[in-house]
N, C-alpha and C positions, 0 to 999 in steps of 0.2 A: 378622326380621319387618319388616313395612311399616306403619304407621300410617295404615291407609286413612279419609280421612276422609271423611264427607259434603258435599256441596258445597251452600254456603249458600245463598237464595233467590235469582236470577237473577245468580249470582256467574257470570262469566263464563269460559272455556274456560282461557286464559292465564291465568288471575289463580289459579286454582284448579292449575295445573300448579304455578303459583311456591309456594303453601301446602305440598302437599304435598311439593315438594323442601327447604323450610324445616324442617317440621314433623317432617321423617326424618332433620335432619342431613345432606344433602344441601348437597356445595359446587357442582354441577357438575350441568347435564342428563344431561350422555353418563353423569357417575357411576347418576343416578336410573333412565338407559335400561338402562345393562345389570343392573341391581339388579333392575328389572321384569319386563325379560326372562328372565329366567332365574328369576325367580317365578313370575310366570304361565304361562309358555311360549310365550309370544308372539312372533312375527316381530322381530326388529331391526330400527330405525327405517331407513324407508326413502324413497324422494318415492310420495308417496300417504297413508295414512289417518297413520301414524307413529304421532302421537302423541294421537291422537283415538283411535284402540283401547286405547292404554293405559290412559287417564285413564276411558272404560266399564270396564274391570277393576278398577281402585281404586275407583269411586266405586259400583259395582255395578247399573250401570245398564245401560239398551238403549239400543243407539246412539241408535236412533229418539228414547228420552227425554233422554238426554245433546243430545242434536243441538237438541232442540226447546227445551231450558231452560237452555241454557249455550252454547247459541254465537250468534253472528249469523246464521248460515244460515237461516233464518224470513224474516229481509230479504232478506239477500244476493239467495235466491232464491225472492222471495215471487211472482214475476211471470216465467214464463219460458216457454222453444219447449223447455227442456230436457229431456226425459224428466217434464212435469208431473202425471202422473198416480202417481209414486214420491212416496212420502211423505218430507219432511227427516229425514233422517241413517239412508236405510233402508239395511241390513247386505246385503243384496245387490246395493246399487251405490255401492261406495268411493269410486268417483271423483267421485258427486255430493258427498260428504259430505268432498274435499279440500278446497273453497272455505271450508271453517268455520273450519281450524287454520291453513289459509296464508296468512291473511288479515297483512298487514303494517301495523303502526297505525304513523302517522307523530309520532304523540303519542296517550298515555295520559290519562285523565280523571276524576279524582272529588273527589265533595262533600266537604270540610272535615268539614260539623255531623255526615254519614253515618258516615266514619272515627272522631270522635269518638266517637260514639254505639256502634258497632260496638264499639270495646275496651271501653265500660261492659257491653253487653250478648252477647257472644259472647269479649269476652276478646283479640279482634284484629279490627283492618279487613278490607276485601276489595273487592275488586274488581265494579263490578256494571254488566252488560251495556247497559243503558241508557243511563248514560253517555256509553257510545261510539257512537251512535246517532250517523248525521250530521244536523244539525241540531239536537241536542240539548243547548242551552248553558247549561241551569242543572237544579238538583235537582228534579223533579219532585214530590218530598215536602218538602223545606225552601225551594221557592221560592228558592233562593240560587245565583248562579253559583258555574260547575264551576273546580276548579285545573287544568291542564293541567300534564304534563311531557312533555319529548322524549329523557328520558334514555332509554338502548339497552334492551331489557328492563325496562322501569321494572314489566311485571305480574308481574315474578319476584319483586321486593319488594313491602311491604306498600304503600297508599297513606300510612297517618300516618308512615312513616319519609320520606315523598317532598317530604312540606307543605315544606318550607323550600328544597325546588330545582324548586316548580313554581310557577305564574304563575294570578293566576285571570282568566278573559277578562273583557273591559271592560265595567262595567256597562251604560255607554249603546248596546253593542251589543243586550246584553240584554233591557233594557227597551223598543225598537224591535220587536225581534222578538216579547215578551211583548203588546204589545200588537198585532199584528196577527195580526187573525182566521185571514189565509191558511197562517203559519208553524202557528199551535195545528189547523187542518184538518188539515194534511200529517203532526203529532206525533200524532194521532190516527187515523191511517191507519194510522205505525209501531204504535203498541198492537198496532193490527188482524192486523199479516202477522206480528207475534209468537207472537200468539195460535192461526195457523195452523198447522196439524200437515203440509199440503203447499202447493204453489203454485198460484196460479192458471194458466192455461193461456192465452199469447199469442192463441192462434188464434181461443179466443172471446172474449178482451177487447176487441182492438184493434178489432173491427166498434163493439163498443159508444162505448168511446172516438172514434171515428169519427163517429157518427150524434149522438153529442152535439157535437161539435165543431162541426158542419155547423150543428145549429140556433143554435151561438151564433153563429154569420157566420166560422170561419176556416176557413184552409184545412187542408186534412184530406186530397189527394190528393197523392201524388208526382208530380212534374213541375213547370212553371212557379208561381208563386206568382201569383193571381189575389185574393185576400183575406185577412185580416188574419193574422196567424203566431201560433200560441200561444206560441211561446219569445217573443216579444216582449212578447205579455202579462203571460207570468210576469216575465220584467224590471222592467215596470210596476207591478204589485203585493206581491210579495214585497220586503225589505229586502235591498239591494245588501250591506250587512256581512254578514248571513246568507247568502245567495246564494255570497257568494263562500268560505263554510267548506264548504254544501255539493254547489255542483254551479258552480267558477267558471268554465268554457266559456260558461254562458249567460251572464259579465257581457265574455266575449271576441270573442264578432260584434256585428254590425252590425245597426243594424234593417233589416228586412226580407230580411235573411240567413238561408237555411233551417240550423236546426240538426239533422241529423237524430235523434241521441241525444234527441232532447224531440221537434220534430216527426213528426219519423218514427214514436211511438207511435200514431200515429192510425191508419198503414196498414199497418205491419211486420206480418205474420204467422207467418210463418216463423223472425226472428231476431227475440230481445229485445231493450231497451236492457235499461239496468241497471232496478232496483226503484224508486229514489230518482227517477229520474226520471219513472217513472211513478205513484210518488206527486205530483211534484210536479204533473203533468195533471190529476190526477184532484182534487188540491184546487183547482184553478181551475175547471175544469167544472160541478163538483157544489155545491149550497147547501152541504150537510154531510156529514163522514165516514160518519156511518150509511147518509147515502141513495147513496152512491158503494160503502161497501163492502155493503150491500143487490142494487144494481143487477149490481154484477160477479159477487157468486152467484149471485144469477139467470139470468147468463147461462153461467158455469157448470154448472148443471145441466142445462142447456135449460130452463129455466118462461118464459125474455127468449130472443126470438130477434129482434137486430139487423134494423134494416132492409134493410140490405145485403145481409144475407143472404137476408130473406124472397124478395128482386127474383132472386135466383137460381134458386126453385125451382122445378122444372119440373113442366108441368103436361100430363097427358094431352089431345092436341089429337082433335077428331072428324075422322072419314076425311077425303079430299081431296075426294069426290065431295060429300061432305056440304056443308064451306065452299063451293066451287064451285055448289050448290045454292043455299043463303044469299045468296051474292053475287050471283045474280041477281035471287032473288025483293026483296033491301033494295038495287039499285041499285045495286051499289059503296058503300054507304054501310056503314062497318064499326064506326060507333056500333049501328046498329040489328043487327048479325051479332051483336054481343058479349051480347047482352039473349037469345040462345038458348041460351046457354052460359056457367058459371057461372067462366069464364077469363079472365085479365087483356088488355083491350084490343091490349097489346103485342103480346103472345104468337098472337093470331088475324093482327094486320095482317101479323108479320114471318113467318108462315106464307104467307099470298095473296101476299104481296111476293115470295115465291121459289116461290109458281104463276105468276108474271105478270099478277097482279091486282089493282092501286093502287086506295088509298081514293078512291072516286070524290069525297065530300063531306068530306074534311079538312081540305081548303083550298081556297073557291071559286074562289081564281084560279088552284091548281094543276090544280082537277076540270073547269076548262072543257075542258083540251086534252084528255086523254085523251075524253072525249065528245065530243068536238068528231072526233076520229078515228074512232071508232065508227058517230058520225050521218053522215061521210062516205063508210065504207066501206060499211056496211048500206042507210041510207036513201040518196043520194043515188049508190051505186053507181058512187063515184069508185075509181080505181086503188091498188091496192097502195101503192106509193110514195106517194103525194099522200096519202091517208090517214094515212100512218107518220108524216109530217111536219108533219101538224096537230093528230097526239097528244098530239106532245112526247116523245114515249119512245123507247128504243130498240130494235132491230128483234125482242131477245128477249123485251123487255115483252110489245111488240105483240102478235106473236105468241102468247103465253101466252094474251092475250086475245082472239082473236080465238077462238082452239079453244074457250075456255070459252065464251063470250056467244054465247047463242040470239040472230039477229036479232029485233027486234019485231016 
């Protein structure tokens, strides 16, 4: 028999693999793999879900809920191009639900008082997902920095057997971070994509991201850099000790160096960066977590449709003969065309523009020439050529205009 146990509140995926190989008498994974296997009837570990199917059979869970309250995948991939409308840890797509077990900690992390407390109150420590959060340098419940180990497996054993071979990070890192509003934004954000049962969807954030970007003055387009860089910003505000546990390429360029991993959130639509990174955008943009994770639902459901996008939609234009109609009776003037039609400015001019017919009054000193060709060819009954050249246009403008325009 197996000792299946229940996995304690936001005990994390490794940490809960290493109890129950403990808990069974277990010297060895591969002993616990084919133990399970051969219980459950489960697949032999393999590269793909492995040991992520296991551990829903022991703990008697749904991926779905295993996925959502016991692993990192909620972050990992709280913000992606990938399949966003699959909910985290759905059983019909394994390969989303790799990124949760294969994840490789480079150090392990937890609270002193927590471990304590844990053996008064459960009988043994555990391992708890938060923790491991990047950026997340002290207890959120005892306010006290985290111990860290880098021992191989350290979530195979318990945390209180670790206290004496791990290190707890520096207070006055700490306390820097504690007090800046920008690091508790971004820890407030992780709550948020924890708390999400799927991800958001790149294609409608990054417009939003984008349109806020713009109104704070940076730049927000691929290509040359013409205005201020949000990776520089966040340099700026963020604590460089923090910064460099968790995202340190931004403390590795140059200012005014694009980074695309952070910058690139603004315009990427098709590939993600990581999540982390675009928490880190999204606490500099926004006053507060609420109004940032607010704004990004909304544009998720459609109720927020981005600016960028709106400038896209097209809009049914009236016949040709109609404009062409209009543009005589308002002069070439395509302020006064636009006032019949409940259609964006643009959208009429860059119509006439490909009949051969420029805003006569956009620009006084653009609108003399082409009148200026008109009153030569009509009124004054100058030549072909000599006309075309006092337009200013070219001979397919002209042309365009000369078939539409009734002389006076």
């Amino acid at each position: 028999m197996l000792l299946a146990l229940s996995p304690f509140p936001e005990e994390i995926e490794q940490g809960y693999l290493g109890r129950v190989m403990r808990i069974n008498g277990f010297r060895s994974l591969a002993e616990l793999s084919d133990f399970i296997t051969e219980l459950y009837q489960v697949e032999r570990l393999t590269q793909g879900r492995s040991w992520f199917d296991m551990l829903c059979k022991v703990a008697n869970m749904s991926s779905e809920q295993f996925a959502q309250r016991h692993t990192t995948l909620p972050l990992k991939r709280g913000i992606t191009s990938y399949f966003p409308e699959i909910v985290h840890g759905a059983a019909d797509r394994p390969t989303l639900t790799r990124q949760a077990h294969n994840r490789k900690y480079a150090a392990a992390f937890f609270c002193e008082q927590c471990a304590q407390a844990d053996i008064v109150f459960h009988g043994m420590s555990y391992w708890r997902r938060e923790h491991q959060t990047p950026g997340q340098l002290w207890c959120s419940k005892h306010g006290c920095a985290l111990s860290s180990t880098a021992e191989p497996d350290a979530m195979l054993s318990s945390p209180a057997k670790l206290i004496d071979q791990s290190c707890l990070i520096p207070l006055a890192a700490i306390q820097e971070a504690q007090a800046n509003p920008f690091v508790e934004r971004y820890l407030e954000l992780v709550a948020a994509m924890y708390e999400r049962i799927a991800p958001l969807d790149v294609g409608k954030i990054a417009p939003v991201l984008r349109d806020q970007a713009k109104r704070h003055g940076f730049h927000a387009y691929a290509g040359p850099v013409r205005s201020a860089l949000l990776s520089d910003r966040i340099c700026e505000i963020f604590p460089h000790s923090w910064l460099e546990r968790v995202f340190p390429s931004l403390l590795d360029k140059k200012k005014g160096e694009v980074l695309h991993q952070v910058d690139g959130a603004l315009y990427m639509r098709k590939s993600s960066s990581s999540t982390v990174a675009y928490l880190l955008v999204l606490a500099t943009l926004f006053e507060t977590a609420d109004e940032a994770i607010n704004t990004l639902q909304a544009a998720q459901s459609g109720a927020l449709v981005p600016e960028v996008l709106l400038r896209q939609v097209r809009y049914a234009l009236p016949a040709d003969d109609a404009l062409v109609e209009a543009y005589i009776r308002a002069q070439g003037d395509v302020s006064n065309i636009v006032q019949m039609w409940e259609i964006p400015k643009r959208c009429i001019q860059k119509r006439l523009l490909e009949l051969g017919l420029p805003n006569l009054a956009a620009d006084p000193g653009q609108a003399v020439l082409p009148k200026a060709g008109l009153q030569a060819f009509y009124l004054s009954k100058r030549s072909y050529q000599e006309s075309l050249m006092l337009s200013g246009m070219d001979s397919r403008q002209f042309d365009g205009l000369l078939r539409w325009v009734i002389p006076p």
